[in-house]
matplotlib code that plots the C-alpha trace (Angstrom):
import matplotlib.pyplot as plt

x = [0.0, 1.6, 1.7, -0.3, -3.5, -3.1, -5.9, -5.9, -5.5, -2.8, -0.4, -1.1, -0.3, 3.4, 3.8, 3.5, 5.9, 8.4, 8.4, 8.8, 11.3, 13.3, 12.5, 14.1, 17.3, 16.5, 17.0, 17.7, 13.9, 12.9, 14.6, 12.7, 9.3, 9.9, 11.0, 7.3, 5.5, 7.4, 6.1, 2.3, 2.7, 5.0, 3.5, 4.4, 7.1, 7.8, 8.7, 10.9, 12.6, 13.2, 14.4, 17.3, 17.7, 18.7, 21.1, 22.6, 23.7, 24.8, 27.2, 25.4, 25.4, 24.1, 20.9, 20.5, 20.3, 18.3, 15.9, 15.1, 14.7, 12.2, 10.7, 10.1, 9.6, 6.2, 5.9, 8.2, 7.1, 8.0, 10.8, 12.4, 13.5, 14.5, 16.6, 17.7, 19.0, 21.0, 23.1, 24.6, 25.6, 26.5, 28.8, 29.9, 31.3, 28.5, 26.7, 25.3, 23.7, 22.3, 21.5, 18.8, 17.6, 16.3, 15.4, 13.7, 11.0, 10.6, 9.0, 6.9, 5.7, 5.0, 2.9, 1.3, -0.7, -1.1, -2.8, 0.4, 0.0, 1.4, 2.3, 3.8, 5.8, 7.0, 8.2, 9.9, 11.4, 12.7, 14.3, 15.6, 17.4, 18.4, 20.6, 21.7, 23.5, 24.8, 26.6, 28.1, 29.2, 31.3, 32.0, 30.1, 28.3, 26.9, 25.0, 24.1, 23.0, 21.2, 19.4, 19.0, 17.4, 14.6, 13.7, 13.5, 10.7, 8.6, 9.1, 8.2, 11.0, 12.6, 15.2, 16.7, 17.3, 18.3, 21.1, 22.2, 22.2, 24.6, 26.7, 27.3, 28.5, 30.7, 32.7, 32.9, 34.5, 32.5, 31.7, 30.1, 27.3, 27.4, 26.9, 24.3, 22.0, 22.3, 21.2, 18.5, 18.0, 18.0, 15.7, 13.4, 13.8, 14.9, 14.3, 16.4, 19.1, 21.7, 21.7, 22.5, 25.2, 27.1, 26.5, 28.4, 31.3, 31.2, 31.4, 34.1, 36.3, 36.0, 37.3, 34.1, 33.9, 30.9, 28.4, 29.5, 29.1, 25.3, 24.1, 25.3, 23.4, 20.6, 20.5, 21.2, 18.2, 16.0, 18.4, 20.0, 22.2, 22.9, 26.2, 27.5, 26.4, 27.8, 31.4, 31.4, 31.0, 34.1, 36.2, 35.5, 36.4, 39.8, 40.7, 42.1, 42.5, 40.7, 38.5, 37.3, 33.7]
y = [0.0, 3.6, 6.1, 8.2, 5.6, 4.6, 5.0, 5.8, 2.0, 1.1, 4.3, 3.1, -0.5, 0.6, 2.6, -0.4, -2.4, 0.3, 0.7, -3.1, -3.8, -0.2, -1.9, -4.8, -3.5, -3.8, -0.4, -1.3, -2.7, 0.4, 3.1, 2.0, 1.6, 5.4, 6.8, 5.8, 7.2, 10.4, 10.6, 10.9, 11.7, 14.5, 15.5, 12.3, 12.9, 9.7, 9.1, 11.6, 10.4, 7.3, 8.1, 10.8, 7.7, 5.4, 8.7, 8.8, 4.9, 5.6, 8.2, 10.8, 13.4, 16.1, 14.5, 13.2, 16.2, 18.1, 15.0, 15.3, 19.4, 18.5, 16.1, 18.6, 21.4, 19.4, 18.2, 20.8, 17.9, 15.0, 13.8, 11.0, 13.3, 15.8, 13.4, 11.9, 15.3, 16.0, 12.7, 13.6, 17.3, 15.8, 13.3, 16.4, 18.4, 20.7, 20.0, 23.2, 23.6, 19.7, 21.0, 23.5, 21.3, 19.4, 21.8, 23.9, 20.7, 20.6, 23.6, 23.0, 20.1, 22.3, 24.6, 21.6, 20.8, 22.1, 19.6, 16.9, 13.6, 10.9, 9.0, 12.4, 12.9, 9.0, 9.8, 13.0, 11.8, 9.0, 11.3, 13.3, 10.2, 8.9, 12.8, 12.3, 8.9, 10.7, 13.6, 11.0, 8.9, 12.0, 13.1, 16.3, 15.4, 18.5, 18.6, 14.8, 15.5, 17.9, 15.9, 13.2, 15.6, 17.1, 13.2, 12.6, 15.4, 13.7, 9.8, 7.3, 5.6, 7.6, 5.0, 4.0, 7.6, 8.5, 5.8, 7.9, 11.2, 9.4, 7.8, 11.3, 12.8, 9.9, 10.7, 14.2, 13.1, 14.3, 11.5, 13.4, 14.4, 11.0, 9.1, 11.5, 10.8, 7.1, 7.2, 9.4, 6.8, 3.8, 5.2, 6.1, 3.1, 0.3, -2.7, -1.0, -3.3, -1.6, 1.5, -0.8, -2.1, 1.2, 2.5, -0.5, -0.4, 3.5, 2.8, 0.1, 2.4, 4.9, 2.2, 1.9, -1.9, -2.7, -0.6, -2.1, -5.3, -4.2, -3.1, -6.0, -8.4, -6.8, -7.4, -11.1, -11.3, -10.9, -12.5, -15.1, -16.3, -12.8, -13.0, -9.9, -8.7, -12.7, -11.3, -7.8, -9.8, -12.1, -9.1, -7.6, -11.1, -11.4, -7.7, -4.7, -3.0, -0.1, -0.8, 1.6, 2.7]
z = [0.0, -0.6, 1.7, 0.5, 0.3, 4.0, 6.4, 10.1, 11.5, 9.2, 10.1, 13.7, 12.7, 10.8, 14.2, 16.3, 14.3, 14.0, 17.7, 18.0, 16.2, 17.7, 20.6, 20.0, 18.8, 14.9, 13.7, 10.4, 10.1, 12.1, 10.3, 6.9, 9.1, 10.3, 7.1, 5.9, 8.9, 8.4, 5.0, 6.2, 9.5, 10.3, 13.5, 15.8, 18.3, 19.0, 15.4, 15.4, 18.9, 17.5, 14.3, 16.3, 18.3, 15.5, 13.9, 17.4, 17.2, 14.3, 15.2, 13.1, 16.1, 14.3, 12.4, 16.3, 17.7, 14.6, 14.5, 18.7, 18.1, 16.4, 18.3, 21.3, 18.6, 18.1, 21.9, 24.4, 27.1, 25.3, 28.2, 26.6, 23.5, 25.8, 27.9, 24.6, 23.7, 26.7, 26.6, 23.6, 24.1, 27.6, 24.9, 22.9, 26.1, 25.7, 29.5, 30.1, 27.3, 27.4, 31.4, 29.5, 27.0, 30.3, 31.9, 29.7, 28.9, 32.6, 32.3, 30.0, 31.4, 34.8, 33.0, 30.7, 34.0, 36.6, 38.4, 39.9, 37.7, 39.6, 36.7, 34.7, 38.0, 38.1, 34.8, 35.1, 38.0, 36.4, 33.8, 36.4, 37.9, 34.2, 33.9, 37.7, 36.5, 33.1, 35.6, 38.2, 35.3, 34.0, 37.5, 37.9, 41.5, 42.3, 38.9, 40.1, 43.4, 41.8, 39.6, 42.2, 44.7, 41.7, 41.4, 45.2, 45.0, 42.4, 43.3, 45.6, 45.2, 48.3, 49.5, 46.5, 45.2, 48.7, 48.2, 45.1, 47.0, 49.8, 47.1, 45.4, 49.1, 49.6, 46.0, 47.0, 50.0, 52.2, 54.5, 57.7, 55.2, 53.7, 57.5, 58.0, 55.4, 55.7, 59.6, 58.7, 55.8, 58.3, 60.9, 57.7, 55.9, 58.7, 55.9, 53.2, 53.0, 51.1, 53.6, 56.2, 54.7, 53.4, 56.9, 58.1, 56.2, 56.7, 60.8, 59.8, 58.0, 60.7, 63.7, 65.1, 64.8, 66.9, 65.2, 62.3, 63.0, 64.6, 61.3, 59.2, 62.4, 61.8, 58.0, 59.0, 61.4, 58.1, 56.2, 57.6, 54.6, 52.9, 51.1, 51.6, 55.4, 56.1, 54.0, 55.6, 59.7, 58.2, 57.7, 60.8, 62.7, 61.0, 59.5, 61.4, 58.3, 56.8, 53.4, 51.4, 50.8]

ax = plt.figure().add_subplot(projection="3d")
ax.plot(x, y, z, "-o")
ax.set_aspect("equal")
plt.show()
């Protein structure tokens, strides 16, 4: 059928196979899918996101980044071609300008509604923590702990981010802050085993053996046979040395 002939249901059918088979890793079969949608249906964002996608594994930067411009040209709030955008000027060297990118669609998703969406939220948030990991990976923790903290005010997945948050402290080397935050993340969250563990191994490296050993015994009353609170109790029996967090 050409493109020009094809009715409502089957653009909506050549959609879902492209975004299968993008899906799936098999842009080759994608990119000939989206090249047809583009023809007579120029309005999609998510077309265009996953065409700039395809041009970015490619190594065609710059149709990447012209191809997600015009993805939030159509939708300012479409997130995952805004986040899209950012990695690769993060790639380029030009952060503060992929920063904006971000931010500005966070705007315009604030005045999109003004009514909190739990689910836009979950998903901003999760955007949020997707540019956190991008700017610890390149070691800009500030920008990070930034990032982490926007998501901590949108999610519900408190503990986990929290984690993040402590982990960014602990690279700065600022360890006071980093203890701090993980008793306040204990008392919050006193089944969050991770937490429990880092604080551990942050009272080990600080001499103070017996709390140590009290948070990794208190992992193993839930957990009888966890690996690593059984290692960490080990080390403590037969080290005197220091380990690093």
């Amino acid at each position: 059928m050409s493109s020009s002939k094809m009715g409502r249901s089957d653009i909506k059918e050549l959609l879902d196979t492209a975004r299968d088979h993008f899906r799936e890793g098999n842009y080759r079969i994608a990119e000939s899918l989206l090249q047809q949608l583009l023809m007579v249906d120029a309005k999609n964002p998510e077309v265009f996101h996953m065409m700039a996608t395809i041009f970015y594994d490619q190594g065609k930067f710059n149709k990447a980044i012209k191809t997600f411009r015009r993805a939030l040209e159509i939708d300012p709030t479409y997130t995952d071609a805004s986040v899209g955008l950012s990695i690769i000027l993060n790639d380029l060297g030009r952060y503060e300008e992929g920063k904006k990118v971000f931010v500005d669609a966070q705007e315009a998703l604030a005045r999109k509604s003004t009514e909190a969406d739990p689910y836009l939220q979950e998903k901003l948030a999760t955007k949020h923590d997707e540019l956190g990991e991008l700017y610890f990976q390149y070691k800009r923790y500030d920008e990070a702990l930034e990032q982490y903290n926007k998501a901590l005010s949108l999610s519900s997945r408190k503990a986990e981010l929290k984690m993040k948050v402590v982990e960014c402290f602990i690279k700065k080397d600022d360890e006071p802050r980093a203890m701090k935050e993980l008793k306040v993340l204990v008392q919050e969250y006193p089944q969050f085993v991770p937490a429990r563990l880092k604080l551990g191994l942050m009272y080990f490296n600080s001499k103070n053996t017996i709390a140590a050993v009290e948070q990794w015994e208190t992992v193993l009353l839930r957990d009888p046979e966890h690996p690593v609170a059984l290692k960490y109790l080990q080390m403590a029996q037969e080290s005197g040395s220091t380990l690093l967090a």
